[in-house]
C-alpha distance (Angstrom), angle and dihedral (degrees) to the residues before:
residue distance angle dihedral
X1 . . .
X2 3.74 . .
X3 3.95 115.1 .
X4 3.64 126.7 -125.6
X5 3.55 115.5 -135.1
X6 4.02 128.7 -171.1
X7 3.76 87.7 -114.0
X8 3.99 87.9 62.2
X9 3.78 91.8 54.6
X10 4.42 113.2 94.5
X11 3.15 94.9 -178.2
X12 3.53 112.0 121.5
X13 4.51 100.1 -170.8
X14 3.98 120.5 44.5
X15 4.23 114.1 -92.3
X16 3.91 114.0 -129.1
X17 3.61 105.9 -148.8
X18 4.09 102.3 -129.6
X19 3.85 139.0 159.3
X20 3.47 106.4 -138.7
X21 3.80 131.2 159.7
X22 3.69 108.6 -126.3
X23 4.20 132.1 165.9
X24 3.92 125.9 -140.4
X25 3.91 101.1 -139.8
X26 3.65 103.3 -137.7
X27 4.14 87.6 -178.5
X28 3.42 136.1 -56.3
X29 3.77 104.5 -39.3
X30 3.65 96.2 12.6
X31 3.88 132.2 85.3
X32 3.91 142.4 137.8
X33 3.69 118.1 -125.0
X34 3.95 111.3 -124.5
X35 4.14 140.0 171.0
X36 3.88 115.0 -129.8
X37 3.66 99.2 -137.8
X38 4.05 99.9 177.5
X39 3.63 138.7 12.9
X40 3.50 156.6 -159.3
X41 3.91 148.4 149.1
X42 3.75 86.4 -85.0
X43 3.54 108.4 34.0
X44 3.53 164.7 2.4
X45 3.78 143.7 -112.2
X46 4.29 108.5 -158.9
X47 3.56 125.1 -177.2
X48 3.81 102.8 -152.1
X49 3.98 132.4 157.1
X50 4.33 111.4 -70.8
X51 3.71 88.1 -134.2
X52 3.97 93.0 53.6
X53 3.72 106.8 110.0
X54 4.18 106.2 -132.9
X55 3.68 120.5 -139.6
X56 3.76 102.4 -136.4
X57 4.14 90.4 -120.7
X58 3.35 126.9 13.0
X59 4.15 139.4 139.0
X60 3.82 119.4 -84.2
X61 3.60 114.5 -150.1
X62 4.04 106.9 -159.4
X63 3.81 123.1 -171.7
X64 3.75 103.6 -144.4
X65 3.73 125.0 135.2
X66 3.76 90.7 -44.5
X67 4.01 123.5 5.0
X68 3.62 113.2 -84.9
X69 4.00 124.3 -165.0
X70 3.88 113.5 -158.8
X71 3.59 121.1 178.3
X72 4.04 99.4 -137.2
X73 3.62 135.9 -174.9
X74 3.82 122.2 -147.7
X75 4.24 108.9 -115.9
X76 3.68 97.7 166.7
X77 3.47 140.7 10.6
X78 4.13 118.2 -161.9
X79 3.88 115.9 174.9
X80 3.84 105.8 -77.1
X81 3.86 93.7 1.3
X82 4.01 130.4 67.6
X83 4.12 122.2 -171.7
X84 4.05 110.4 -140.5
X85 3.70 122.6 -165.1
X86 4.14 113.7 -151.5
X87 3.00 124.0 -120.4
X88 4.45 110.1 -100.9
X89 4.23 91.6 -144.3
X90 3.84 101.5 43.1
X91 3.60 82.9 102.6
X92 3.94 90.9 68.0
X93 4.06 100.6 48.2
X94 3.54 134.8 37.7
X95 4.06 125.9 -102.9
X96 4.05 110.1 -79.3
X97 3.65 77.9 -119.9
X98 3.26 135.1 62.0
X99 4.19 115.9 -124.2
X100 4.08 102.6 -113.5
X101 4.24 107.4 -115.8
X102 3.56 116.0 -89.7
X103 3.44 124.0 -128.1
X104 3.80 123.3 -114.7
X105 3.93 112.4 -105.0
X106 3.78 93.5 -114.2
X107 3.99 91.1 55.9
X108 3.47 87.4 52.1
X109 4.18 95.7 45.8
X110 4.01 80.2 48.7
X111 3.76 101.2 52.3
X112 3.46 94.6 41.6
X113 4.20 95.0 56.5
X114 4.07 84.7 39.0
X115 4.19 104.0 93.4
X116 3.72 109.6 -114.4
X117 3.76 89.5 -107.9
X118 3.70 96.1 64.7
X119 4.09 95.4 30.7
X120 3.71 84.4 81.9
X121 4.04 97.5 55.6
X122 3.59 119.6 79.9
X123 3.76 117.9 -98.8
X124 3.26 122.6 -71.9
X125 3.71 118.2 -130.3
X126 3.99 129.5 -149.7
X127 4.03 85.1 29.0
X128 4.14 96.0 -174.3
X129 3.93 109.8 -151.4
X130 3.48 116.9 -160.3
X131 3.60 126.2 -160.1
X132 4.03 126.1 -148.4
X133 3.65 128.3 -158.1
X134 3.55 129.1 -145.0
């Protein structure tokens, strides 16, 4: 077993070590589900599929506390694992793509009591509740 000294380490900010749930955004309707395993201010370790073809940039979408949108560039690929490097100037412009509209809280708290067989009809208006005693 080969032992890792500081020396051997590039990285110039601390990793975090994280699980996050993140998507590469191939384009609009097209994206590869992946697991941010580390992080740091400069980059990203993902755990995604072997046989999942890279593109060699893209934006990474990662579900932490709040959305975050990092455009990435792919500096090493390992089996089940890839290293990404962010990009220095996505402060200064916006994502190539936009971030898709979130829905308000009480949509969500509605949809998710609706049963899955209604959750795909349109809302029903003039819902009448009606409340029983015992």
């Amino acid at each position: 077993m080969v032992s890792v000294t500081t020396s051997d380490n590039r990285r110039q900010a601390r990793r975090f070590p994280t699980h996050h749930p993140a998507q590469i955004m191939l384009g609009p309707e097209a994206m590869i589900s992946c697991t941010v395993k580390d992080i740091s201010t400069g980059g990203a370790k993902i755990a995604v599929k072997r046989h999942m073809d890279l593109p060699e940039s893209f934006e990474l979408y990662i579900a932490a506390h709040d959305l975050q949108v990092r455009r990435a560039r792919v500096c090493w690929r390992h089996g089940d694992f890839a290293g990404v490097a962010f990009s220095a100037e996505e402060t200064d412009s916006a994502p190539a793509m936009p971030v898709p509209e979130l829905l308000q809280f009480e949509d969500c708290l509605a949809q998710a009591a609706m049963p899955a067989h209604l959750a795909a009809t349109p809302a029903r208006k003039n819902l009448k509740l009606y409340r029983t005693t015992v």
